[in-house]
C-alpha positions as CSV (number, residue, x, y, z in Angstrom):
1,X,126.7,-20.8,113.5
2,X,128.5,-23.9,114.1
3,X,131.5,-22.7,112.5
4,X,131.6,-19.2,114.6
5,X,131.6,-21.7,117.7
6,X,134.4,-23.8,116.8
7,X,136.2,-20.4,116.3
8,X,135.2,-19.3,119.8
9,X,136.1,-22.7,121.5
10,X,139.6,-22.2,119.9
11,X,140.2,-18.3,120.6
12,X,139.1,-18.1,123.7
13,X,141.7,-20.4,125.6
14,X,144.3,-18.4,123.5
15,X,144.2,-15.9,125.8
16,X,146.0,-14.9,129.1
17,X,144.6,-16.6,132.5
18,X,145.5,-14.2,134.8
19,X,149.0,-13.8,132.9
20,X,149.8,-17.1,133.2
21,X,151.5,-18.7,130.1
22,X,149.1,-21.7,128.4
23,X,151.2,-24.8,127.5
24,X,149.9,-26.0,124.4
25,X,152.7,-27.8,123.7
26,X,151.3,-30.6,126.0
27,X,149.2,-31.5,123.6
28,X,151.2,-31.1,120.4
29,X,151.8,-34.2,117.6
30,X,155.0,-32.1,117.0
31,X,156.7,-33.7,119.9
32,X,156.6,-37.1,121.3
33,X,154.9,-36.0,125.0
34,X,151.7,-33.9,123.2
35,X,151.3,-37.1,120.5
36,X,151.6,-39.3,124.0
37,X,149.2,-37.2,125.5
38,X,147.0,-37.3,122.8
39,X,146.7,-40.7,122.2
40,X,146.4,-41.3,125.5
41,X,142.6,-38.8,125.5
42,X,141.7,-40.2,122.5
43,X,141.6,-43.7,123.8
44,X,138.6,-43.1,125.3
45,X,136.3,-42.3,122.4
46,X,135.5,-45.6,122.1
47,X,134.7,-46.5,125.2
48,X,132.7,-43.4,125.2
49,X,130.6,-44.2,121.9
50,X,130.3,-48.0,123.1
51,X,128.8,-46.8,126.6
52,X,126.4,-44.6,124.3
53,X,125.3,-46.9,121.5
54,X,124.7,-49.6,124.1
55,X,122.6,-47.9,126.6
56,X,120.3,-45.9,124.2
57,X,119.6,-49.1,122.4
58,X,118.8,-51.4,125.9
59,X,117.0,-47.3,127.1
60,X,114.6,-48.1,123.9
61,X,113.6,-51.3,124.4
62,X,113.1,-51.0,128.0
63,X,111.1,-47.4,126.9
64,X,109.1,-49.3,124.5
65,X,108.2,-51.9,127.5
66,X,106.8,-49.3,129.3
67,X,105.0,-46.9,127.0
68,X,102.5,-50.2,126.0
69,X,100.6,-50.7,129.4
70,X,99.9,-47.0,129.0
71,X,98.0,-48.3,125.7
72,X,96.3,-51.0,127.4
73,X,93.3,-48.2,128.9
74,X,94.0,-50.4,132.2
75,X,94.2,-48.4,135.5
76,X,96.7,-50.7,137.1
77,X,99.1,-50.6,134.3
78,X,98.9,-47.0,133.9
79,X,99.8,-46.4,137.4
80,X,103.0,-48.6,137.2
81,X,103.7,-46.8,133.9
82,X,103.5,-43.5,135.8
83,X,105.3,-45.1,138.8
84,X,108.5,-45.9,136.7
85,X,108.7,-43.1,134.5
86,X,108.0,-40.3,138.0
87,X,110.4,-42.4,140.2
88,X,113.7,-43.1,137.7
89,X,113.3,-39.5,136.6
90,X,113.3,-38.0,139.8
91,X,116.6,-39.9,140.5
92,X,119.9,-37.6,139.6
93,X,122.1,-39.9,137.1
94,X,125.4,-39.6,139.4
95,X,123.7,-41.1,142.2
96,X,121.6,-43.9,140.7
97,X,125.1,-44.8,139.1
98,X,126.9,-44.5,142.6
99,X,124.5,-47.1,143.9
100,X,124.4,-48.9,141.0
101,X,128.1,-50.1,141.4
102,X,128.6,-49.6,144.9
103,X,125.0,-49.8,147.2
104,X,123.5,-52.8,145.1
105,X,126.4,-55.2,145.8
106,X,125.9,-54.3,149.6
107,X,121.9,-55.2,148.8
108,X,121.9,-58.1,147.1
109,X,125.2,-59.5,147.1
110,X,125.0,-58.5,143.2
111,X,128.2,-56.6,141.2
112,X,129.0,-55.7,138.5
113,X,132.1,-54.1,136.7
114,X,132.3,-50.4,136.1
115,X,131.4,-50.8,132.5
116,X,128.3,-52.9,133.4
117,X,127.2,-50.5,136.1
118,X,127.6,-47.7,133.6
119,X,125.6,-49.1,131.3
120,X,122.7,-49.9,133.5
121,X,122.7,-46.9,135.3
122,X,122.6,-45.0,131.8
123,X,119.5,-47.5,130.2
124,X,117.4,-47.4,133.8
125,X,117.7,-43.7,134.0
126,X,117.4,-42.7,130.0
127,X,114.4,-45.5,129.4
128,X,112.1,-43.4,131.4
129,X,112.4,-41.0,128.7
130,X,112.1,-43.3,125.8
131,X,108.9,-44.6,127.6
132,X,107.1,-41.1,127.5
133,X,108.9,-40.6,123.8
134,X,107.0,-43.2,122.4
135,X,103.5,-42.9,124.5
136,X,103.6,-39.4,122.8
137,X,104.5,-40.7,119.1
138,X,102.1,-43.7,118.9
139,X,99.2,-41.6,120.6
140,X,99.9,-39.1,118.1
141,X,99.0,-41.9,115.2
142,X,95.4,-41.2,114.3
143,X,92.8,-43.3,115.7
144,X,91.6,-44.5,111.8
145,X,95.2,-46.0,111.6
146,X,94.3,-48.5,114.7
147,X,90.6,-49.2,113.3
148,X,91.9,-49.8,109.9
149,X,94.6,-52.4,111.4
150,X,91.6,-53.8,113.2
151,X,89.3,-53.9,109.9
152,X,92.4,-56.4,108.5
153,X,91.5,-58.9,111.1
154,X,95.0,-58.0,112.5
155,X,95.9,-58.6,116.1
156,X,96.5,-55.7,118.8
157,X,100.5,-56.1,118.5
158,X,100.0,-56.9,114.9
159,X,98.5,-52.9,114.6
160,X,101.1,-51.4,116.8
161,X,103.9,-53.6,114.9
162,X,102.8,-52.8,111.3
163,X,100.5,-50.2,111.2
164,X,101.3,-47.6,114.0
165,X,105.1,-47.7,115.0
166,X,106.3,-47.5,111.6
167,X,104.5,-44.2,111.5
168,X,105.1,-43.0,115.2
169,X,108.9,-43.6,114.3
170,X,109.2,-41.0,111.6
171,X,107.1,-38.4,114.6
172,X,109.3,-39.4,117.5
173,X,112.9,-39.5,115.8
174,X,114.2,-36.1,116.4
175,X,113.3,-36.7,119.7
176,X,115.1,-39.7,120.0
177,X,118.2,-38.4,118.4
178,X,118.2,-35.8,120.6
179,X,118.4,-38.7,123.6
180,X,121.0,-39.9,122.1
181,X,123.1,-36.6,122.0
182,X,121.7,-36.5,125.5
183,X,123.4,-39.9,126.6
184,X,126.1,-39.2,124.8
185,X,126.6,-36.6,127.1
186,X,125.5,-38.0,130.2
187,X,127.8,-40.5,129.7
188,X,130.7,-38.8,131.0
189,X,129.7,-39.2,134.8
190,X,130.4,-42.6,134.0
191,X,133.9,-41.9,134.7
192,X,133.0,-41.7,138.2
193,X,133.1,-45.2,139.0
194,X,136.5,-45.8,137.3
195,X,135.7,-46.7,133.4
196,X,138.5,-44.9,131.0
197,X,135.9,-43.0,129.2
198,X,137.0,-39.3,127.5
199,X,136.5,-37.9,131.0
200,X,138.4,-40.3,132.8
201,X,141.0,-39.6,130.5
202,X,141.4,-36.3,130.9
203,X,141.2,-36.2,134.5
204,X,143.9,-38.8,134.9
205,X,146.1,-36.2,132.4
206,X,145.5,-33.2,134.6
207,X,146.7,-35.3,137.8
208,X,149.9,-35.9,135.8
209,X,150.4,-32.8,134.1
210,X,148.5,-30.2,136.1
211,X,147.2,-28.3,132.8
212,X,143.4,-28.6,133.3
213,X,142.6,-25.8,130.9
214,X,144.5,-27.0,127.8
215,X,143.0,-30.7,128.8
216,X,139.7,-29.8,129.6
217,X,139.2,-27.7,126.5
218,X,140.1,-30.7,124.4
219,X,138.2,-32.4,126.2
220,X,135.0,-30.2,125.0
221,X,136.2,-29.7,121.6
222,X,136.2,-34.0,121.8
223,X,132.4,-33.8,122.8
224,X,131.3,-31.4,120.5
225,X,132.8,-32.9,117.7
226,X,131.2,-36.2,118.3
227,X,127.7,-34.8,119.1
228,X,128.3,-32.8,115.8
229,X,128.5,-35.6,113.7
230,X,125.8,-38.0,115.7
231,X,123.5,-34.7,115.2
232,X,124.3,-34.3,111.1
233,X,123.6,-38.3,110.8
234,X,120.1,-37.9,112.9
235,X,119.0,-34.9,110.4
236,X,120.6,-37.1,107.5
237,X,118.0,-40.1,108.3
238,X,114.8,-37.2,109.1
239,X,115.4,-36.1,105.8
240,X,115.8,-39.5,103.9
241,X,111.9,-40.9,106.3
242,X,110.3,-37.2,105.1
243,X,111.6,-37.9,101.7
244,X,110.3,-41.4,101.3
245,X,107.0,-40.3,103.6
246,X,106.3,-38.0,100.6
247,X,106.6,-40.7,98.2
């Protein structure tokens, strides 16, 4: 399936827009412009995969914050748990970015650079659903796992730490993977405020060269690419928890 995909990705450009000629050449390592040009998108990868890796790891922690007053059987916890999750979710990413970098220095008197503002944006918005990712996985954990913890003598955060997240993990990790893939994603609106990310890249090109279709269609092949290989890695590490689950 994957492979028919790539196929259709590549074909499909091939042919005629409204019998205008496609330059491909722009983007050709036979000639010094299309190696330039190259280069040039490929610089942002990293930025990219930075932007990603740091935001779903800050998005999990903050997630993790907030799933545990929902474990707490308080009232007034479970309300701000709801409050955060309902409210940062109902916000579209472009915007909380957007006010991130430019309404919050207006605010408070507070700024930060693009690539800070990206990043926050991405772990405030994506952390609301981390928090709901792990309420499901440790409330999916058995009851008997928490009253065995407590037969130990082991403390509340002792159970969750030892007994019950090591457990909810292996239930919640396709989920989180597909976050990831998610952010990964999402992470191209970052190019909004100004960071060279693959996006930024490629619209900077098509100013310059005016050939959004080859560009842009590099730019997706770029994307799916990376999610490709973030997606075989995530299945990779499912596999290796089932296998030593089973053991």
């Amino acid at each position: 399936m994957v492979r028919n995909l790539l196929f259709l990705l590549l074909i499909l450009p091939l042919s005629s827009c409204s019998g205008q000629e496609l330059g491909w050449f722009i983007l050709s390592p036979n000639n010094v412009d299309g190696l330039t040009n190259l280069k040039f998108l490929l610089s942002g990868l990293t930025t990219t995969v930075y932007i990603s890796v740091i935001s779903i790891i800050i998005s999990m922690i903050l997630g993790f914050v907030f799933a545990i007053p929902s474990l707490a059987k308080n009232k007034f916890l479970t309300f701000i748990n709801i409050s955060y999750v309902e409210i940062v979710r109902a916000i579209p990413l472009l915007v909380l970015i957007l006010w991130i970098y430019y309404g919050l220095p207006i605010m408070t008197g507070i700024s930060f650079s693009p690539f800070v503002s990206g990043i926050i944006a991405l772990s405030i918005s994506e952390s609301a659903f981390q928090a709901e990712i792990f309420r499901a996985g440790i409330n999916s954990i058995k009851k008997a796992q928490w009253e065995a913890g407590s037969s130990l003598g082991l403390t509340f955060y002792k159970r969750l730490r030892l007994v019950i997240l090591p457990q909810a993990i292996k239930n919640i990790l396709p989920a989180l993977g597909n976050q990831f893939v998610y952010v990964l994603k999402m992470s191209s609106l970052v190019s909004i405020i100004g960071i060279g990310d693959l996006t930024r890249k490629a619209n900077e090109l098509v100013v310059s060269t005016y050939r959004p279709l080859e560009i842009y269609t590099f730019l997706i092949l770029e994307y799916l690419i990376l999610i490709l290989i973030v997606s075989y890695f995530v299945r990779k590490l499912e596999r290796k928890l089932k296998v030593d689950g089973n053991n």
